[in-house]
Kinemage of the C-alpha trace (Angstrom):
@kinemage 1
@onewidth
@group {chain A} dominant
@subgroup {mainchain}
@vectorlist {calphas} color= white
{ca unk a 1} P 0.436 -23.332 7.214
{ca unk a 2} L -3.414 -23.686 5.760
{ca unk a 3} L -5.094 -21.615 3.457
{ca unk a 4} L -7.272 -20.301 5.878
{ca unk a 5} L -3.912 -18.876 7.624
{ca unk a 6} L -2.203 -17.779 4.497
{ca unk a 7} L -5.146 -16.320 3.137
{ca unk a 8} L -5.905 -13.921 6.767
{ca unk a 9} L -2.633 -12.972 6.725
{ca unk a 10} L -2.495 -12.022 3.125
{ca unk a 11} L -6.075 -9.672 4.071
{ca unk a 12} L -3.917 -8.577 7.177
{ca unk a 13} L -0.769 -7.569 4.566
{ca unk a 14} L -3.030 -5.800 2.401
{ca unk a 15} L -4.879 -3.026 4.946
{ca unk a 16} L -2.141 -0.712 4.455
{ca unk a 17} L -2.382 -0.980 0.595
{ca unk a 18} L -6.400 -0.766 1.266
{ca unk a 19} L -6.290 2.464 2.766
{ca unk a 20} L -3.833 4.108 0.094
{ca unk a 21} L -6.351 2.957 -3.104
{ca unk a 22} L -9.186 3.962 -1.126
{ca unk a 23} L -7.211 7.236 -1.064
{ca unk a 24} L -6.320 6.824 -4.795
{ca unk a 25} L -9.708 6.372 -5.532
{ca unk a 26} L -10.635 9.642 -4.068
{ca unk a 27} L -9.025 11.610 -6.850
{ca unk a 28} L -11.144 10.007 -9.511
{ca unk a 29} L -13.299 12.161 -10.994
{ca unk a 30} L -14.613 9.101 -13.183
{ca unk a 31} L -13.859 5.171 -12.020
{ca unk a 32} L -11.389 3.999 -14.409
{ca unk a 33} L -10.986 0.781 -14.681
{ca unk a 34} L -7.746 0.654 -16.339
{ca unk a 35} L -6.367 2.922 -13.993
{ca unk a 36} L -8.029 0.613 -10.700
{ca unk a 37} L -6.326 -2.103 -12.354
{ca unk a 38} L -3.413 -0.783 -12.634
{ca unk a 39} L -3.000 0.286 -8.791
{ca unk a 40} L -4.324 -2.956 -7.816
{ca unk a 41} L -1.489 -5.088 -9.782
{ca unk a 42} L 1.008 -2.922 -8.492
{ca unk a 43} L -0.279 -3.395 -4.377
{ca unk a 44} L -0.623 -7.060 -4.876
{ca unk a 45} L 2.657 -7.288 -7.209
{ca unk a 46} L 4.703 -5.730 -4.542
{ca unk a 47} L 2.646 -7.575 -1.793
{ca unk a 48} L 3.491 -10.831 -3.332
{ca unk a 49} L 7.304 -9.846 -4.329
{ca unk a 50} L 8.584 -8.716 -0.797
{ca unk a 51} L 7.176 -12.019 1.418
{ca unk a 52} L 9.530 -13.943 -1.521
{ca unk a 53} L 12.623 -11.532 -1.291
{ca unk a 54} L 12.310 -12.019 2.417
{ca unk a 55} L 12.037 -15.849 2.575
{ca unk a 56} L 15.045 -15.903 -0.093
{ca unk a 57} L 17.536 -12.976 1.730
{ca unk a 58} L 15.992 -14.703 5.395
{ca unk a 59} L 17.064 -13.812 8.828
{ca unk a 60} L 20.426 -12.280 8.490
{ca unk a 61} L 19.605 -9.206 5.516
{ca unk a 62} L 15.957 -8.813 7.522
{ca unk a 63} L 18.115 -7.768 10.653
{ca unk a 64} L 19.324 -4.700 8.800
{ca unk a 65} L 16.390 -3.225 6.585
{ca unk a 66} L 13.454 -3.908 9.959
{ca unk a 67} L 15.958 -1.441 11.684
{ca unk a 68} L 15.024 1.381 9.455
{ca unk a 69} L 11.866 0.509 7.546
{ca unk a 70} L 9.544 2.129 9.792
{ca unk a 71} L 11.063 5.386 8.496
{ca unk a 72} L 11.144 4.572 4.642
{ca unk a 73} L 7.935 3.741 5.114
{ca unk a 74} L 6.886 6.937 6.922
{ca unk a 75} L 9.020 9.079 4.369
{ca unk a 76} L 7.263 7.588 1.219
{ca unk a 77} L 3.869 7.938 3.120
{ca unk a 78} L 3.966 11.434 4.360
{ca unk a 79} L 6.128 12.699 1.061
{ca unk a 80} L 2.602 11.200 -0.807
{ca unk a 81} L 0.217 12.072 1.399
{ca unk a 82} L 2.232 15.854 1.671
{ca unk a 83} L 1.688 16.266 -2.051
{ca unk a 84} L -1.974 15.265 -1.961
{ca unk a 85} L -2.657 17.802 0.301
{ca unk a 86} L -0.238 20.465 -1.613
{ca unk a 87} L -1.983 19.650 -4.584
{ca unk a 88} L -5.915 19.621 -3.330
{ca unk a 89} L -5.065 23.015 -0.920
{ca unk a 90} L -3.534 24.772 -3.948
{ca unk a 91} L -6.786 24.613 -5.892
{ca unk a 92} L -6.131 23.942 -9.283
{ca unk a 93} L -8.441 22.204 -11.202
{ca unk a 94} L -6.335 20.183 -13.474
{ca unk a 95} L -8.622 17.381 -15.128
{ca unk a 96} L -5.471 15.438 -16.250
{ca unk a 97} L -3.229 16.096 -13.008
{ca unk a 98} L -6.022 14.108 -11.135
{ca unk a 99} L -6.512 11.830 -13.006
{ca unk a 100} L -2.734 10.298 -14.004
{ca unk a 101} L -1.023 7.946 -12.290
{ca unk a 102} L 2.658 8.401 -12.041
{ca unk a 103} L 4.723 4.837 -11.896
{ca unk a 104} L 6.920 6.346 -10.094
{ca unk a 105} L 4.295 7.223 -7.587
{ca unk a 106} L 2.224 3.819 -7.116
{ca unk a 107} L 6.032 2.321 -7.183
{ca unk a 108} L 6.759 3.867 -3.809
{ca unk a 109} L 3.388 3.570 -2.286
{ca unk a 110} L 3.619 -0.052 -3.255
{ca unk a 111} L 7.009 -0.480 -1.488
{ca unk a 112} L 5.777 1.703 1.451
{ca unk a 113} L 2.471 -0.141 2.417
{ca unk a 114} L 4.220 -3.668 1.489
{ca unk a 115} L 8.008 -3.679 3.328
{ca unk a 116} L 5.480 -5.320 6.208
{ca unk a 117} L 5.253 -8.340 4.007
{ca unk a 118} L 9.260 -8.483 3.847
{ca unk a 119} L 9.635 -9.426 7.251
{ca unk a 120} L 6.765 -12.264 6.615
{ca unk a 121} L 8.809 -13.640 3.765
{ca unk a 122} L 11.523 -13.833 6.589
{ca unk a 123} L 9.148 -16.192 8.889
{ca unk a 124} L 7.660 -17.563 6.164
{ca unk a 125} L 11.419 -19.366 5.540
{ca unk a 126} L 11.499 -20.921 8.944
{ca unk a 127} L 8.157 -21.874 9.316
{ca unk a 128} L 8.812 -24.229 6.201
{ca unk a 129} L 6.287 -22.535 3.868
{ca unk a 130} L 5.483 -23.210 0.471
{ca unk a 131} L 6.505 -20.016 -0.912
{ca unk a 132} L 5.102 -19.925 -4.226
{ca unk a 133} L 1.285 -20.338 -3.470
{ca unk a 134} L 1.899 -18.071 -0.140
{ca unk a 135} L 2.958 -15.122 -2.414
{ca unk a 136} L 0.443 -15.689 -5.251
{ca unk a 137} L -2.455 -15.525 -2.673
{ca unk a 138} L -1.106 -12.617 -0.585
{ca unk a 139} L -0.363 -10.693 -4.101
{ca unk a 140} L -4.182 -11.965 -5.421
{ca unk a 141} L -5.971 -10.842 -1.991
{ca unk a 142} L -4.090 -7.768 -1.836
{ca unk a 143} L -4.834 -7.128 -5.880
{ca unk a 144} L -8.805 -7.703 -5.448
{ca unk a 145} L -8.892 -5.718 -1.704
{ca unk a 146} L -6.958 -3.041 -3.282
{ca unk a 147} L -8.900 -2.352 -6.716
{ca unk a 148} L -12.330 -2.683 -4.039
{ca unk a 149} L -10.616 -0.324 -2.348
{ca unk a 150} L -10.280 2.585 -5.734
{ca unk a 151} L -13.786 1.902 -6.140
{ca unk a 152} L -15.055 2.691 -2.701
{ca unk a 153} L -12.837 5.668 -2.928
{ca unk a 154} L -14.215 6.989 -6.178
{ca unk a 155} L -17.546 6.758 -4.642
{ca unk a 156} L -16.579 9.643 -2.222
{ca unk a 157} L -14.125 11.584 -3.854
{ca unk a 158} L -16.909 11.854 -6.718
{ca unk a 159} L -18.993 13.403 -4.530
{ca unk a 160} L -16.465 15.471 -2.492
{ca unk a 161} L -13.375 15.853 -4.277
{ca unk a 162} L -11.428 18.157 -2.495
{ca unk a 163} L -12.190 17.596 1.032
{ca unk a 164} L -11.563 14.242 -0.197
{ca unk a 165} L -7.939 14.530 -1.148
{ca unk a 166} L -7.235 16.345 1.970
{ca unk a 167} L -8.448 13.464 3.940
{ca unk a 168} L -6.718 10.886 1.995
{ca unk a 169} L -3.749 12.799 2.098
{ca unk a 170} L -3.867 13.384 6.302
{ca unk a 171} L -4.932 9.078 6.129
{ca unk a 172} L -1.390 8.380 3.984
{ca unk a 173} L 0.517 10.569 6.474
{ca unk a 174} L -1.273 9.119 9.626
{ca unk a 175} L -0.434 5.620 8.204
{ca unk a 176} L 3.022 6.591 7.752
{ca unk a 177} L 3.298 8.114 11.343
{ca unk a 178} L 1.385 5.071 12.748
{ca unk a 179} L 4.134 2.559 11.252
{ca unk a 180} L 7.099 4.792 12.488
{ca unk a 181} L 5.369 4.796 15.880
{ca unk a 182} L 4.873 1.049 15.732
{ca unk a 183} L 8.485 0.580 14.602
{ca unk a 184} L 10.312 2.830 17.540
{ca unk a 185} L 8.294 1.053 19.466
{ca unk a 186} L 5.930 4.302 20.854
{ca unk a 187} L 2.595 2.371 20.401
């Protein structure tokens, strides 16, 4: 497999994880850097770790977690995108509550928008694919996509916070429901 390949299905990978810093973004009163960073490492960390697990666990482990992992990634998704809207509906105006990230938070969006690249890793081992330079450009496409992503985000939720975080937090849920869908086989 080319680079060409690799590197489409590493943009491909990384949509999901798009969407959610675009949503991230949103709550940014002020583009931090730090913090864009931060989200981005984690999407393309967990986007390059989970293609590697699956190529090393293969077929046989891959059987048992792509039986469920439309709905842990639906429950991280919607439990997210539930407390977005919780949080933007109840109306406080919390300068640091905004503005934090929690690891614990970009932890499980990271293993909700990335479980896709799991089952990857998994053809990736019978394809006979150099697994090293696969992950490091799906984790590096996903890391720059992703911190373009917080910035496009802040750019709107700047402007329009609250309506802002509502949408992002209906966008997390409908991704969630869209992979569940996809996963019982519904659409």
């Amino acid at each position: 497999m080319g680079f060409v390949e690799l590197f489409l299905i590493g943009v491909g990978l990384s949509m999901d994880a798009f969407a959610v810093s675009i949503c991230k973004g949103l709550g940014m009163k002020r583009l931090d850097l730090r913090q864009g960073a931060l989200i981005a490492l984690f999407f393309g960390g967990f986007q390059a770790l989970m293609p590697a697990l699956g190529w090393v666990l293969g077929e046989q482990f891959a059987r048992y977690v792509t039986a469920f992992s439309h709905w842990i990634a639906f429950a991280l998704l919607a439990f997210i995108g539930g407390k977005m809207l919780y949080d933007a509906l109840r109306g406080e105006d919390d300068d640091d509550d905004s503005e934090s990230l929690s690891i614990r938070e970009l932890t499980m969006l990271a293993v909700a928008t990335s479980i896709d690249a799991f089952a990857v890793g998994v053809s990736f081992a019978f394809l006979d694919v150099a697994i090293a330079p696969a992950c490091a450009l799906i984790g590096v496409t996903t890391f720059c996509i992703s911190f373009g992503g917080v910035a496009i985000g802040h750019q709107f939720g700047s402007r329009w916070e609250r309506p802002s975080t509502i949408a992002g937090g209906l966008v997390l849920i409908a991704i969630g429901l869209k992979i569940l869908l996809e996963g019982l086989g519904i659409i």
